[in-house]
C-alpha positions in Angstrom: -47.5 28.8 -32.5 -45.0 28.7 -29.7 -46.2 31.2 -26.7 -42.9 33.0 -25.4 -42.5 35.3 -22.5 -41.6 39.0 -23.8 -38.9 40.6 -22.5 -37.9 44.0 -23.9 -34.2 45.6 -24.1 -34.2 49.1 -24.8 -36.7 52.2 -23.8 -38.8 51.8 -21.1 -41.9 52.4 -23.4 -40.5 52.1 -26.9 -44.0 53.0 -28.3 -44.0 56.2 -26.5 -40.1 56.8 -27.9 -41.0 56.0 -31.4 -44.3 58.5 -31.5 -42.2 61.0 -29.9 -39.2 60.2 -32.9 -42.1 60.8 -35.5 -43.6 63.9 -33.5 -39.7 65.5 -34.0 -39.9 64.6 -37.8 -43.4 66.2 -38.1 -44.7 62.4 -39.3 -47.3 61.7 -36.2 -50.1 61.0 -38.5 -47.4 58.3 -40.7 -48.2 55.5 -37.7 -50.5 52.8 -38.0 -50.7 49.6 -35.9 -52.8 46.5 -37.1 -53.6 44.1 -34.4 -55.0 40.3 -34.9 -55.0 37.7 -32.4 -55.1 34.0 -32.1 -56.2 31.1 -29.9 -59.3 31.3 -27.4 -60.6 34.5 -26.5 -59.4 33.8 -22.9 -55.7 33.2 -23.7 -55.0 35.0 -27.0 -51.6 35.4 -28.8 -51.5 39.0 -30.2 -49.7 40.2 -33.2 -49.6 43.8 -33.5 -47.5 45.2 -36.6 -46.5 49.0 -37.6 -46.5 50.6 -40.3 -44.7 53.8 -41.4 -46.0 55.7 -43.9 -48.1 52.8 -45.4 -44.6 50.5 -44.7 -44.3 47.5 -42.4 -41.2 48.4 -40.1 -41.8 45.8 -37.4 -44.0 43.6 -35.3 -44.1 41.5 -32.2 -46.2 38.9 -31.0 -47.0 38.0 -27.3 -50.1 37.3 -24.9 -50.9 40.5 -24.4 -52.0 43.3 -26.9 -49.7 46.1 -25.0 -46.4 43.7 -25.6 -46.7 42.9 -29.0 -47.5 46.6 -29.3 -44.1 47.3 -27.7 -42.3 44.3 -28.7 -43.2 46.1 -32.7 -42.0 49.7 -31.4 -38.6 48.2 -30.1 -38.0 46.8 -33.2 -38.8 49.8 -35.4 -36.2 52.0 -33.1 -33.8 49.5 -33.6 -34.1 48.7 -37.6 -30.4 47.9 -38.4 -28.8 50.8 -40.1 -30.6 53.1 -38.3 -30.6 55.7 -35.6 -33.4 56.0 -32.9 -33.1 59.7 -33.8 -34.9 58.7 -37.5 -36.7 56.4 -38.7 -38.0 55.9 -42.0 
């Protein structure tokens, strides 16, 4: 597995943006995240995927937990076809 450097284009905390998306919609309790990692314990690769309403929307995979967390958010917000005013 190739380790890459995350860099993020959109929100400044797309996690934060896509809980407040579902908190509009009424759906807070529709999240889920599932987290595994890789590789020794003191230089892990994280995947962290999330799932709407039992759905896998998106995921992301980087060194640390918090990226992939937002690196799966940012892609959720920006599913193709959608807005970042719905999702799902």
């Amino acid at each position: 597995m190739s380790r890459e450097l995350c860099l993020f284009i959109g929100p400044p905390d797309p996690v934060m943006t896509l809980n407040n998306i579902l908190q509009r919609q009424g759906r807070t309790s529709a999240l889920l995240w599932k987290e595994s990692w890789v590789g020794p314990a003191h230089d892990p690769t994280w995947t962290v995927t999330a799932f709407i309403d039992r759905v896998e929307y998106g995921y992301g995979v980087c060194a640390r937990k918090m990226d992939a967390r937002q690196e799966a958010a940012r892609k959720v917000i920006f599913l193709p076809g959608s807005s970042s005013s719905k999702v799902g």
